[in-house]
SEBA-972044 format. One record per residue: residue in three letters; z, y, x of N, C-alpha, C in turn. Coordinates in steps of 0.2 Angstrom, whole numbers, plus 2048, in hexadecimal, padded with zeros to 3 digits. Each point is the difference from the previous one (the first is absolute). Example, Ala and Ser with C-alpha at 12.3 -4.5 7.8 and 13.67 -1.06 7.14 Angstrom:
BEGIN
ALA8277E48428008067FC800806804SER7FC8057FE8018068048038057FC
***
This chain:
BEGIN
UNK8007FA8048008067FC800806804UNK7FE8048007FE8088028018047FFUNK8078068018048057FE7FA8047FDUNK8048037FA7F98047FB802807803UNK8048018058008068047FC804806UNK8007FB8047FE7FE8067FA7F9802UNK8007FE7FB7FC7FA8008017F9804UNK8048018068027FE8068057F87FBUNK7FD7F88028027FC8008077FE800UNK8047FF7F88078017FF8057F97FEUNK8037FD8048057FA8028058037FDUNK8037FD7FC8068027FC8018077FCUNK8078028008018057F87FE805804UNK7FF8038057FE8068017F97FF807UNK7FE8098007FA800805802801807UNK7FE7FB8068048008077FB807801UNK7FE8037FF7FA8068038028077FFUNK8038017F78018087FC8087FE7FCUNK8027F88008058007FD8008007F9UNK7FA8037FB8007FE7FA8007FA7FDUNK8037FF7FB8027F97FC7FA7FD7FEUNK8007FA8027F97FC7FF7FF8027F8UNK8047FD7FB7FE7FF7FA8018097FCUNK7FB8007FE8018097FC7FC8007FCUNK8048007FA7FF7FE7F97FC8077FFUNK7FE8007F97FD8077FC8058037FCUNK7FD8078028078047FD8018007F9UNK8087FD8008037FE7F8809801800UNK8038007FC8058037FE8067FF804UNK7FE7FB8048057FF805800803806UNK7F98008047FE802806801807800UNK8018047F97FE8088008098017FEUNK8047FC7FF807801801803801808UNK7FC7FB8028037FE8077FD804806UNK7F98067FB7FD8058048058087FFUNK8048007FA8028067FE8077FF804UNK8017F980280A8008017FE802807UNK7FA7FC8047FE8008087FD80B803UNK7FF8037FA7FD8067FF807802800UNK8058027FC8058048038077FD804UNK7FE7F88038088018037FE7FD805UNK7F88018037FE7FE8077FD804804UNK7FE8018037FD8068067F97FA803UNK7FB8037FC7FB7FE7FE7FB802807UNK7FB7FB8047FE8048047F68017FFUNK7FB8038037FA7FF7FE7FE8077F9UNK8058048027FE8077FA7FC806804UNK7FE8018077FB8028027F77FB7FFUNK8037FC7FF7F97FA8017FF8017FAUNK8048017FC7FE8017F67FB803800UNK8058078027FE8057FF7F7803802UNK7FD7FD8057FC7FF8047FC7FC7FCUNK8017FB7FF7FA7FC7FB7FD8017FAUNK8088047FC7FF8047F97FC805800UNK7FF8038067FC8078027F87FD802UNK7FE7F98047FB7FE8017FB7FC7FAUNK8037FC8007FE7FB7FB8057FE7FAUNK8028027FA8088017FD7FD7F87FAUNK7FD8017FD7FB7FB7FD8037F9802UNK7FA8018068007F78048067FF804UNK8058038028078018048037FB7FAUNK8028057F98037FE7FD7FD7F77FDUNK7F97FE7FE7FF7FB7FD8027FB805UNK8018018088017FA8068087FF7FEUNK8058077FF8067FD7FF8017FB7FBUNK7FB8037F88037FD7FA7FD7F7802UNK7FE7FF8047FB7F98038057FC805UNK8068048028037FD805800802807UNK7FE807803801803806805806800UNK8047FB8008078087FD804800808UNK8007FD80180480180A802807800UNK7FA8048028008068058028067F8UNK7FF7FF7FC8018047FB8078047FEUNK8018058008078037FE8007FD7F7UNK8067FF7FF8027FF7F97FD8057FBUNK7FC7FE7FA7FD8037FC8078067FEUNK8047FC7FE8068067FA805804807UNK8017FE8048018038087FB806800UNK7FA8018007FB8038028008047F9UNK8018017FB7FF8037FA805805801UNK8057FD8058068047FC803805805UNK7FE7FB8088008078067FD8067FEUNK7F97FE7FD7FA8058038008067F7UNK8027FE7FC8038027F9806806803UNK8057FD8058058048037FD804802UNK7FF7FF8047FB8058087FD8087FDUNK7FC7FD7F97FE8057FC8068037FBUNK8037FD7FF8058047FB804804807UNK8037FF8038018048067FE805805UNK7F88017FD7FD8028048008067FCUNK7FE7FF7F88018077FA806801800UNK8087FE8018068037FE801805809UNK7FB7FC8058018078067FB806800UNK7FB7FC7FC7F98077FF8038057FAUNK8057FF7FD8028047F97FA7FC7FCUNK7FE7FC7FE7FA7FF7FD8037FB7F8UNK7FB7FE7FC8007FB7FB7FC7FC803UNK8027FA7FD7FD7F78007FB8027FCUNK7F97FC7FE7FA8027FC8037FA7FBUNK8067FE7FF8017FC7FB8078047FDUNK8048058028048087FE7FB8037FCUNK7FB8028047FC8057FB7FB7FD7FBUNK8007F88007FB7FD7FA8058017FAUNK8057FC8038057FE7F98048087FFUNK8018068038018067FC7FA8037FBUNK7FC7FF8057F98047FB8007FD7F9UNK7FF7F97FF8007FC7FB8068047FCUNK8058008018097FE7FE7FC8097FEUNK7FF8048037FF8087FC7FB7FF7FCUNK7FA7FC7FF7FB8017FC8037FA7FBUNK8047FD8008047FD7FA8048067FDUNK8028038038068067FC7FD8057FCUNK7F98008047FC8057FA803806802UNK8038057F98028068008087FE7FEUNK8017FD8018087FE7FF804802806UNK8048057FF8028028068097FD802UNK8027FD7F98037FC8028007F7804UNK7FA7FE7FE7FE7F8804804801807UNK8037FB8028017FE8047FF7FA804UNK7FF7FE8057FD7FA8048027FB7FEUNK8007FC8018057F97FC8017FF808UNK8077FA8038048018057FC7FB802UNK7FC7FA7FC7FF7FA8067F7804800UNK7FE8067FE7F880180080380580BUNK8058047FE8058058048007FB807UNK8027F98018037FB8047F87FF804UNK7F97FD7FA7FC7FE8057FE804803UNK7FF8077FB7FD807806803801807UNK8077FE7FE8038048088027F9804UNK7FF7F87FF7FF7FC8047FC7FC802UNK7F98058037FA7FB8018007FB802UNK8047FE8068007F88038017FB7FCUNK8068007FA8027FC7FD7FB8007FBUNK7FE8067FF7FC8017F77F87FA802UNK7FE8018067FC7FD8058017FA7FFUNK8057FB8008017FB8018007FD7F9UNK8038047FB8017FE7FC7FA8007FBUNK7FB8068017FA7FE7FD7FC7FC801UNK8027FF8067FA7FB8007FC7F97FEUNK8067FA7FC7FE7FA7FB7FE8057FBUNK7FD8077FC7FE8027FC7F7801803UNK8008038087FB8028017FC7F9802UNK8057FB8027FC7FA8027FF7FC7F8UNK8018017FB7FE7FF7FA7FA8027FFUNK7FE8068007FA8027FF7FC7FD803UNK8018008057FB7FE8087FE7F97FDUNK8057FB7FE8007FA7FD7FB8007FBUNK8008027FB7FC8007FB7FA803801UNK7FF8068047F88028017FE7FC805UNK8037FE8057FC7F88058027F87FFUNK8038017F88027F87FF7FA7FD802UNK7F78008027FD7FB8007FE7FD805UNK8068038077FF7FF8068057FA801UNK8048007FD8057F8800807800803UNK8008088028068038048067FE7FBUNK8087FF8018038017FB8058057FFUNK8048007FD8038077FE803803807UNK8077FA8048038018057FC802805UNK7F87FC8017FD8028077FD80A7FDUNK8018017FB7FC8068018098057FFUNK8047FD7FD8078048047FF801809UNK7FF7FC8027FF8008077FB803802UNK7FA8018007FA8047FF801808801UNK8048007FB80480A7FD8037FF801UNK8077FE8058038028027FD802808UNK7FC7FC8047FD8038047FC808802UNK7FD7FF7F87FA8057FF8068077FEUNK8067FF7FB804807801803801805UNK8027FB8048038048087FA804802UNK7F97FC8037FB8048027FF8067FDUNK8018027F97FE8047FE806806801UNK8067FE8018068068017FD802808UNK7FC7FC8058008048067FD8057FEUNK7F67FF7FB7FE8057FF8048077FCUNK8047FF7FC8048047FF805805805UNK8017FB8028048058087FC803805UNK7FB8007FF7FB8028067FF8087FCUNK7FE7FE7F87FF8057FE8058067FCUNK8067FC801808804800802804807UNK7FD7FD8067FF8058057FC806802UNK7FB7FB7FC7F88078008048057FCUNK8028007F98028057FC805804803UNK8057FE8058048078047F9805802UNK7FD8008037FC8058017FA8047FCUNK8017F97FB7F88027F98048007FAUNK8028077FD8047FE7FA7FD8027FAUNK7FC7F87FD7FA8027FB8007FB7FCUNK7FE7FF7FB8017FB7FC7FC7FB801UNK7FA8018017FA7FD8038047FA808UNK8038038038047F88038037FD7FBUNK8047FF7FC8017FB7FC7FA7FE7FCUNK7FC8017FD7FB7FE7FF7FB7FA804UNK7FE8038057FB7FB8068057FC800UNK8098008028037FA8037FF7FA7F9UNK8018037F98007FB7FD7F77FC7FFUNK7FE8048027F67FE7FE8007FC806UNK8048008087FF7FC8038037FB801UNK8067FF7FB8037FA7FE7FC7FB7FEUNK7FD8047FA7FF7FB7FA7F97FB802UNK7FC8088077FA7FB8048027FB804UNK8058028038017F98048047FB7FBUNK7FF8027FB8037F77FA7FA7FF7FFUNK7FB8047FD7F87FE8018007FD806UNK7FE8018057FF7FC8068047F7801UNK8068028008017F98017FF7FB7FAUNK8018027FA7FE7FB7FB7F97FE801UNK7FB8058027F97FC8008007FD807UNK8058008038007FC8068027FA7FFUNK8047FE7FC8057FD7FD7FD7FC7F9UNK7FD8017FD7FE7FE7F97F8800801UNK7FD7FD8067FB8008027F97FA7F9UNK7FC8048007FA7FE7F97FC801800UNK7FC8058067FA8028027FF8097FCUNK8068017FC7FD8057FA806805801UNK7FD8068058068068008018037FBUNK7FD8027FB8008037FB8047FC7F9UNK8017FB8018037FB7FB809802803UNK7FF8008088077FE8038038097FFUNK7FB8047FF8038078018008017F8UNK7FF8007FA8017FF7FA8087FB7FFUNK8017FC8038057FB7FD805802804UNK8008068068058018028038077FAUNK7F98038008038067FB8037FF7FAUNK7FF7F97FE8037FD7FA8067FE802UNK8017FF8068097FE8028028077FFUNK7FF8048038048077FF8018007F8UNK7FB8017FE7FF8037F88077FD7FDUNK8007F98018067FA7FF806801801UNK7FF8018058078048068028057FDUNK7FD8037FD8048087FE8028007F8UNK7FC7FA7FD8008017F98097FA7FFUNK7FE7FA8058067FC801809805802UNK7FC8048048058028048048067FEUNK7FC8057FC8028047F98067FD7F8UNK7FC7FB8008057FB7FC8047FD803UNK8007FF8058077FB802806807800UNK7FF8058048028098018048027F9UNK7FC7FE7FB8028037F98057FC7FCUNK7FE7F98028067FC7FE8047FF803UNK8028018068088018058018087FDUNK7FD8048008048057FD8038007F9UNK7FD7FB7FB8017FF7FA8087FE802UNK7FF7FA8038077FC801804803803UNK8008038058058038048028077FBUNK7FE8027FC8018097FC8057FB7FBUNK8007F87FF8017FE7FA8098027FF
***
């Protein structure tokens, strides 16, 4: 048998070459517990190599891990959650907002209308001011959509949890890059570009990732996860605030 890592001829439970464990199942309800418990209480190594892959090839990087080349990889929910900090620390030292502050306020004021009495509701108040967590925690919402706009690729729910969690860490560096640009450009138009090259680089790697020959299919079904994502995500926002006001 041949480590799905390194490919290098493997004699018992582990690889004499990279150390990865012979046998590595598909990601399922267990292996993604044992990623989350390994993601906050281990010191994780290979988050420059991540980092670097996600930026060359993010697509084909990710399909090798979801396959069995996980060795060299920084932890999916580890990587989501540094690189989600990194940006939220980089706006509370810029004086700035999270583009996930000013989504859920804007909305939260265009809900109040002319009501000058409205108030935030406290758990809408919690995800605006804690992006890492609000990050983590949307994410089986956003991997939902993902799921259902590419259910005909065979992926299943946990591996495209692990897919977005890779894809919003990547996506918090583009934000801190453009949270530093803004100390010197103070214009709305940088928050803007940062989120349109978000969303292109989720373009990017899904058609790298959900490969069928037809880009235009794969750029359509991603913008059907967002449309999903925000309509999912708006709803689940209205009923924590219903329950929590109760």
């Amino acid at each position: 048998m041949n480590c799905k890592n390194c490919k290098n001829r493997v004699v018992g439970k582990y690889c004499s070459n990279c150390g990865q464990k012979s046998t590595i199942d598909r990601i399922n309800f267990t292996n993604v517990l044992n990623e989350v418990s390994e993601s906050l209480f281990q010191i994780n190594r290979g988050f420059f190599y991540t980092i670097r892959e996600l930026f060359v090839r993010p697509g084909s990087s990710l399909n090798e891990y979801l396959t069995g080349k996980r060795k060299s990889h920084f932890k999916p929910f580890a990587y989501v959650l540094t690189l989600s900090t990194v940006y939220f620390l980089i706006t509370q030292i810029t004086n700035q907002n999270t583009w996930m502050d000013d989504t859920i306020t804007g909305w939260m004021n265009g809900v109040s209308g002319q009501n000058s009495e409205f108030e935030m509701p406290n758990i809408a108040n919690w995800f605006a001011k804690n992006y890492a967590y609000s990050s983590l925690l949307l994410l089986p919402v956003f991997s939902l959509a993902s799921y259902i706009s590419f259910r005909k690729f065979g992926k299943n729910y946990l591996e495209h949890i692990v897919v977005n969690s890779y894809i919003t860490g990547h996506q918090a560096i583009i934000y801190s890059l453009f949270a530093i640009l803004g100390i010197s450009i103070e214009h709305e138009i940088i928050e803007l570009l940062s989120l349109l090259l978000a969303i292109t680089y989720t373009i990017w790697t899904f058609n790298q990732l959900f490969m069928d020959g037809n880009r235009i299919k794969s750029i359509l079904r991603t913008i059907l996860t967002y449309i999903l994502y925000l309509i999912f995500s708006l709803g689940l926002l209205m009923l924590l605030a219903g329950i929590t006001e109760l």
